[in-house]
N, C-alpha and C positions, 0 to 999 in steps of 0.2 A: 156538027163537029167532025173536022179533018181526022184520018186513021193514024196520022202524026201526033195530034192533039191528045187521042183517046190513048195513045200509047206511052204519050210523059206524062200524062195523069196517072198511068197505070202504075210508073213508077215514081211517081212524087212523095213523101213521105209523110203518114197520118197526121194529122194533127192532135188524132185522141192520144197518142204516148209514143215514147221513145222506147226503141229498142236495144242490145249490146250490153256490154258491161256495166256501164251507166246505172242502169233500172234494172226492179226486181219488179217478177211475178210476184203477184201471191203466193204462188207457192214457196219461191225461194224466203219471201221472208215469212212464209208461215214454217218453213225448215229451219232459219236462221233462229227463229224465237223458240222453236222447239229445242236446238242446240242449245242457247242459252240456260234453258231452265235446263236442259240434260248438266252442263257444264256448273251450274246452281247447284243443283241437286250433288253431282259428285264431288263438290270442292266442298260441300255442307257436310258430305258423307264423310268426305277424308280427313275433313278438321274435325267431327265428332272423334270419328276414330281416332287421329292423334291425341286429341285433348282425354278421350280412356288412356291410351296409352301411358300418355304424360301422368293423368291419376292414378294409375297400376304402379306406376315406376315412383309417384313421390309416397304411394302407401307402400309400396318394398323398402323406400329408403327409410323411412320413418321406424318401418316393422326392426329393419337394419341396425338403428341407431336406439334403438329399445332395445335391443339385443345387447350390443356393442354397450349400451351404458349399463347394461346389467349385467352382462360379461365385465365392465370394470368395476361395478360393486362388488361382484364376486370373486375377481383378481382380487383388489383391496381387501376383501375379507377373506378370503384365503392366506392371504400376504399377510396379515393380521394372525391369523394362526399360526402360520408358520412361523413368524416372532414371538406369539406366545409358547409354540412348544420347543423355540430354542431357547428363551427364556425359562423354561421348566426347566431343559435340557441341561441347561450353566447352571442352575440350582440344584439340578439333581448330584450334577458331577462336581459342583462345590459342597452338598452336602455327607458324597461319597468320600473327595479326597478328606473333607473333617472327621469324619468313622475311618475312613483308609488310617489317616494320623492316629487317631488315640488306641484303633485295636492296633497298630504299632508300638506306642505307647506302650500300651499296656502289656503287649507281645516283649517290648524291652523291661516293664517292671516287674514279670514276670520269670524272666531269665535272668535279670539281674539275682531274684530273689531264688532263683534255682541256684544260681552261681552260688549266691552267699550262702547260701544252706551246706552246698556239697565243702565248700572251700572249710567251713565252722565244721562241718563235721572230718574233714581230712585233720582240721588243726586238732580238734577233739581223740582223735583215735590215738593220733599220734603224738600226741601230749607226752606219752611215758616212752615215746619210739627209742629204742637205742641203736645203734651203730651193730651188727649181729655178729660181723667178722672179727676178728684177732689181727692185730697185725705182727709181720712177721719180725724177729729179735734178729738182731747183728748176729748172733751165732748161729741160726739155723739160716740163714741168706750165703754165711761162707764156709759153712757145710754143705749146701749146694754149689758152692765153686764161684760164688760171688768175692772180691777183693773188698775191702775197706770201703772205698770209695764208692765202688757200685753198691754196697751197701747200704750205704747212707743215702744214696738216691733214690734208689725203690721205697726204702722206707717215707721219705721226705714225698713220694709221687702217692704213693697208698695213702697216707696221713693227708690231703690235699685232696682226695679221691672219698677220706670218711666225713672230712669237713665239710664239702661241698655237698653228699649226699646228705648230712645230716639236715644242713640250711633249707636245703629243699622240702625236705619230711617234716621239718618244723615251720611251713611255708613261709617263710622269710623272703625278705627282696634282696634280689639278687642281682644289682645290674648288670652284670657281668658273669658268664660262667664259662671258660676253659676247659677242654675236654685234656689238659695239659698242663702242667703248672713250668714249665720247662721249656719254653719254646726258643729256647738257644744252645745250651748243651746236648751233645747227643743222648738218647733217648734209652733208659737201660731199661727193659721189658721181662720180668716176674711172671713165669706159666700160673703162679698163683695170684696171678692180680687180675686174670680172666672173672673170675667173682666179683672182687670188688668193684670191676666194672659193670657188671651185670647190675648190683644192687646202684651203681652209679642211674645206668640206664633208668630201670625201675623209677625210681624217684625222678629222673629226669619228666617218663612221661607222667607223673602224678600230679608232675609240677607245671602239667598246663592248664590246673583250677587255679593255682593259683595267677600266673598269668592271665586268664578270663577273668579273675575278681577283681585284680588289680589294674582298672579302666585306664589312670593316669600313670601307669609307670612307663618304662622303654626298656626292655627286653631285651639281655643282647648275648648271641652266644659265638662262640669263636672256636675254631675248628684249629687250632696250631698245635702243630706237634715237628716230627719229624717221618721219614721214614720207614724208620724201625718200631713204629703203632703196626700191631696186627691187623691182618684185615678182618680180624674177628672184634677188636675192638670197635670201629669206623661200621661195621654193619650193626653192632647195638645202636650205637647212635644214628647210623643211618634210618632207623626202625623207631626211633624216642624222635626223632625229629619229625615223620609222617605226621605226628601226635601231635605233639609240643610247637605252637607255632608260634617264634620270637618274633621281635620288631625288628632286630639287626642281625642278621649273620655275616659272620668272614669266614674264608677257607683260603687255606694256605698250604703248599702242597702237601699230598700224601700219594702213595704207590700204594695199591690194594691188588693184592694177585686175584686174577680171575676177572677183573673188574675195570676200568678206568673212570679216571679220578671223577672226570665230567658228569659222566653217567651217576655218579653215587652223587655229586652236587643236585641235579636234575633230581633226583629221588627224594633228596631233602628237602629239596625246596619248593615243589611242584606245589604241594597240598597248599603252602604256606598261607594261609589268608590273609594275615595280617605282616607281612611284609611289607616295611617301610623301607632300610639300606639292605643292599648286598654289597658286598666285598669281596673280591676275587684280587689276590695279593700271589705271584709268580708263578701262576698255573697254564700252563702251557696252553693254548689254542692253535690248534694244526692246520685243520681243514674246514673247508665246507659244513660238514654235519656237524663241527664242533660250535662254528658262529649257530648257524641253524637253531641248535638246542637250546642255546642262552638268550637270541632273541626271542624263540618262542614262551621262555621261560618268563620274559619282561611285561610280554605284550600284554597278560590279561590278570598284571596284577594290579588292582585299581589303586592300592595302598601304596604303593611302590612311590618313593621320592627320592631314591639317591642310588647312584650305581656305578662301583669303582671297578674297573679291570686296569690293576695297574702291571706294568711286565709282566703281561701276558701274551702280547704278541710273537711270535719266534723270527718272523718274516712279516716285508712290508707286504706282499699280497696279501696276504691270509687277513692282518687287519686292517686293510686299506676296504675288503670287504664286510667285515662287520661295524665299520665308520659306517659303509653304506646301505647297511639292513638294519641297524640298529632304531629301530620305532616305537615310542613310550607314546603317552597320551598325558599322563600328569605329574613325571619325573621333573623335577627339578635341578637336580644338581648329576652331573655325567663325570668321571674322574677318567681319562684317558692316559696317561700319565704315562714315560718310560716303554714305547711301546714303537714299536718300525714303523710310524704312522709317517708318511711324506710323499713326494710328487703326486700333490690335489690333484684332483681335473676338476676344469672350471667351474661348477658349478657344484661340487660337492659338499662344502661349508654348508652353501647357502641351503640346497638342498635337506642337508642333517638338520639347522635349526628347524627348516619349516615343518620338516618331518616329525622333530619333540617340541611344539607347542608353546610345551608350559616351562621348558631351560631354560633357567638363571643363572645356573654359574656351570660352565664348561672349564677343564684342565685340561691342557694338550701341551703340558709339561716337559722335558726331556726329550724331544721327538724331532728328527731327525730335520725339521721343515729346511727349505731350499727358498730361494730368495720367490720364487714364483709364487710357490704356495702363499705368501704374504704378501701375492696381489690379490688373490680367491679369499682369503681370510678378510683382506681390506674391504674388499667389494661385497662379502658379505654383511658385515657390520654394515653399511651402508643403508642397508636394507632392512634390518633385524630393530625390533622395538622390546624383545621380552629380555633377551640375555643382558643380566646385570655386571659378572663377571667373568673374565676370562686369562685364564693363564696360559702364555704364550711365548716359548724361547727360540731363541737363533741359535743355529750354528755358528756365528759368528759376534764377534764385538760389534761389531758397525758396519749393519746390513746393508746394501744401498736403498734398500727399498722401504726401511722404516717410517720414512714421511708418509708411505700410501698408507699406513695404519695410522701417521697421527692424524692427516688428513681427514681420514673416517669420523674419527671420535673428535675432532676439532678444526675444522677448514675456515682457516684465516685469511683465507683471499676476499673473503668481503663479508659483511655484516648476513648478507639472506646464506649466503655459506656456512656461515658460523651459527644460523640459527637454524637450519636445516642438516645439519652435523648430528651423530649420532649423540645422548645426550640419558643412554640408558647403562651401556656398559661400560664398566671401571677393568683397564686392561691393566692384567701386572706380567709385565716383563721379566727378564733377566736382570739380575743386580747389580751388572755390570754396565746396562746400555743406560744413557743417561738422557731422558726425555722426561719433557712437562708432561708429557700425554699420562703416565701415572696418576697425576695429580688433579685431572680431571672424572667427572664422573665419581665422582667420592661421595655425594648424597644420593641416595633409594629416591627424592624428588623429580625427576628429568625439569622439571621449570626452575628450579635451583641451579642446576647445573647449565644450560641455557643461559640465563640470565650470567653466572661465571664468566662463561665463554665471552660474551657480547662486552660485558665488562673488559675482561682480558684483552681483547683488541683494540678495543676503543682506550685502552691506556697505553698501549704498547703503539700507535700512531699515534697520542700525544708526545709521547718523549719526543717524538720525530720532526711532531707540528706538522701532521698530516690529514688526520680528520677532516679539514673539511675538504679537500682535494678528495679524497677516497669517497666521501659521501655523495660526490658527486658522480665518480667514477660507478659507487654502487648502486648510482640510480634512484637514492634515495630524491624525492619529492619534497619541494622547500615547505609543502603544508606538514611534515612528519618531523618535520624540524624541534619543534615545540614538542612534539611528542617524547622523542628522544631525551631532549632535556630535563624532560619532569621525569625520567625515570632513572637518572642515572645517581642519584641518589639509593632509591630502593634498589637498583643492579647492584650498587659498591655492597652494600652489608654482606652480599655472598659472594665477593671476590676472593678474599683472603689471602694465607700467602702457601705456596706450590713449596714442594721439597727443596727446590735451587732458587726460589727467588728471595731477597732480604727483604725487609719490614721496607727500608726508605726506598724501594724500587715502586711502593705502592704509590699510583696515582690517586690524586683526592676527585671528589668527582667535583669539583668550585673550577678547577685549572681545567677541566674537559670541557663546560659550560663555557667559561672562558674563553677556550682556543675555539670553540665552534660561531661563541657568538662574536667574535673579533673579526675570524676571516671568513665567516659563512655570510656574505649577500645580504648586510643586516638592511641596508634599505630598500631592497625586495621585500624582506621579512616584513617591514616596519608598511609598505605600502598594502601588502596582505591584511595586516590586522588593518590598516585603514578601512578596506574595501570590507572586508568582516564588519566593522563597527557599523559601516555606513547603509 
């Protein structure tokens, strides 16, 4: 063999196996199966370990939801107790307020029966009471320099002074008691009727058992005199008054040296408990501290239902601000009357109502008001549901502005106007101004009154043969049509007739059904109930 031959044999390639990427040693695939089972072994390993995992995490959820459902059995029954002990809670305090009621109860049978006791034994003591003073004889009155005439008056004021102390000592009902019997001629005052007033006083305070016994009477004491009353007399009373707590007092002016007048009202009246009216009849209000006093005096009387200052104002500032402090809580009736009350600002009507609640009948009588103010007055009503009545005058005969009030109480421009119209207050005017609006608001019902109104236009567009034009106009909907008609029957019965309208102005309610159903779209109507039936 050629050195060529032995040299491409050298390099010709075995027959026993292939070499390169192709083929593995044994060793590579004894490494490739070693990996395998390494790669076996950790995918076994980390699936075990997941699959703990996975059981760790579904015994947490479990453990969780063991929890969670006995945490809501014990919400629930928590919740359950706590309904049972608000349920103790409402029986404790329903079987509180029914003990609270009867030791009340019994708290009043027992004062009742202290009352009746004291008051029996006041009538008992004083069964044989008599009168202790003398009175003084015509000759010894003008031995002190008395005339005839003033004679006869002291006598006629002491005599008036024994009767009234006596009524009292003999606890007698007394609706009415006068610290005066003379509250128009001037006032002739006896240094020796200082006594008689004294024993006045006396019985005055004894006579507030019987006041306390006397549950259902009305009490009423009145402060008129003049002038020429001492201020020693007005300080007994003022001191029998602390005492003695009426249902009505009036005071009417007096001058007290050392004192004013207010101050000594304020001292009467403070304690008052059972104050139902006061009356303040020409007593001056000045300033500031003088509103001040009387509103404070108002505000925490809970009995209080009626409250006059009439000429009391001197000037429109001064009560232009106690219109504006003026605040009750359960007053009903305010008498303003006679007083510099005018030039509102806008919003002070409505304000005053909102501020007393419970007013039904307002007087703003003789008062100065100005065409404006009877747009705030109007616009108030507007608004207001409680005030029943109101009395209310012009400066003038024929305001221009009177329609903005009848408006209020009756707005005739179309059916939802007239039924959204004020339908609670009955205004009374001046006697001169000649308006329906009187004549409206005349029943304590507002759906009476309502139902009037709707009536009252819907006859007054019949004269005209207007209805159904206007019901068109007001939008009313052909389905309300039928509505309307079935009621205008039950509207007529509270029509009636108003102070200026005559009997045969009255519409019948046949002729309104008539005009509506003549010119009102009857074969629209007619195809409606079609469509209904069908």
């Amino acid at each position: 063999m050629s050195h060529q031959g032995i040299k491409r044999q050298k390099h010709a390639p075995s027959s026993s196996g292939l070499s390169g990427p192709e083929t593995s040693s044994p060793v590579a695939s004894q490494w490739t199966q070693m990996r395998q089972e390494i790669m076996d072994s950790l995918r076994a390993e980390l699936q075990n370990g997941l699959q703990s995992q996975v059981d760790q995490l579904k015994e947490k959820v479990a453990r969780l939801e063991g929890e969670a459902s006995r945490g809501e059995a014990e919400k629930l029954e928590l919740k359950q107790s706590v309904d049972q002990l608000e349920n103790e809670n409402s029986q404790l305090k329903s079987k509180v307020g029914h003990l609270e009621e009867k030791v009340k109860s019994l708290d009043n049978l027992v004062n009742k029966a202290q009352r009746k006791e004291i008051y029996h034994g006041i009538m008992k003591i004083n069964q044989q009471w008599k009168y202790p003073l003398a009175l003084p004889t015509m000759g010894e009155l003008m031995l002190d320099g008395y005339d005839e005439e003033e004679s006869v008056e002291i006598i006629r004021q002491i005599a008036y002074i024994k009767h009234v102390t006596t009524q009292m000592r003999k606890c007698k009902v007394l609706n009415r008691i006068d610290v005066s019997d003379n509250p128009v001629e001037p006032y002739v005052f006896y240094e020796g009727m200082m006594a008689h007033y004294k024993q006045f006083a006396d019985a005055l305070i004894e006579y507030k058992h019987t006041i306390d016994y006397m549950e259902e009477g009305i009490f009423h004491f009145r402060m008129v005199g003049d002038s020429q009353l001492p201020a020693r007399v007005l300080l007994l009373m003022q001191e029998a008054l602390k005492h003695t707590h009426f249902h009505i007092l009036d005071f009417y002016p007096f001058q007290i040296e050392g004192m004013r007048y207010l101050d000594f009202i304020s001292n009467c009246v403070r304690e008052s408990s059972r104050l139902q009216a006061f009356h303040l009849y020409n007593v001056s209000i000045e300033n500031s501290r003088d509103i001040d006093l009387l509103c404070g005096l108002f505000s925490n009387k809970a009995s209080l239902q009626e409250i006059t200052l009439m000429s009391s104002g001197t000037q429109a500032g001064v009560f232009q601000e106690i219109f504006n402090k003026l605040r009750t809580k359960d007053v009903r009736k305010i008498d303003l009357s006679r007083n510099h009350l005018s030039n509102l600002r806008p919003t002070d009507m409505s304000e005053f109502l909102s501020s007393n609640p419970s007013l039904e009948e307002l007087d703003l009588g003789s008062n100065p008001f100005n065409e404006q103010d009877i747009v705030y007055v109007a616009d108030a009503l507007r608004h207001n549901t409680t005030l029943c009545r109101l009395r209310f005058q012009f400066l003038r005969d024929h305001p221009t502005n009177l329609h903005l009030l009848e408006s209020a109480i009756f707005d005739s421009t179309s059916l939802n106007a007239a039924h959204d119209s004020n339908h609670h207050c009955n205004l009374w005017l001046n006697t001169i101004v000649i308006s329906d609006i009187r004549s409206f608001n005349t029943s304590n019902d507002p759906t009476l009154n309502r139902r009037k109104k709707i009536y009252t236009l819907l006859s007054k567009r019949n004269r005209r043969r207007e209805n159904a034009s206007f019901l068109e106009q007001d939008g009313i909907g052909i389905k309300h049509i039928p509505q309307i008609l079935s009621l205008l029957k039950p509207f007529s019965e509270h029509y009636g007739q108003t102070l200026w309208r005559q009997e045969e102005d009255e519409v019948k309610p046949l002729s309104i059904a008539y005009e509506i159903m003549r010119d009102w779209r009857m074969p629209e109507l007619y195809r409606l109930d079609q469509m209904e039936e069908d």
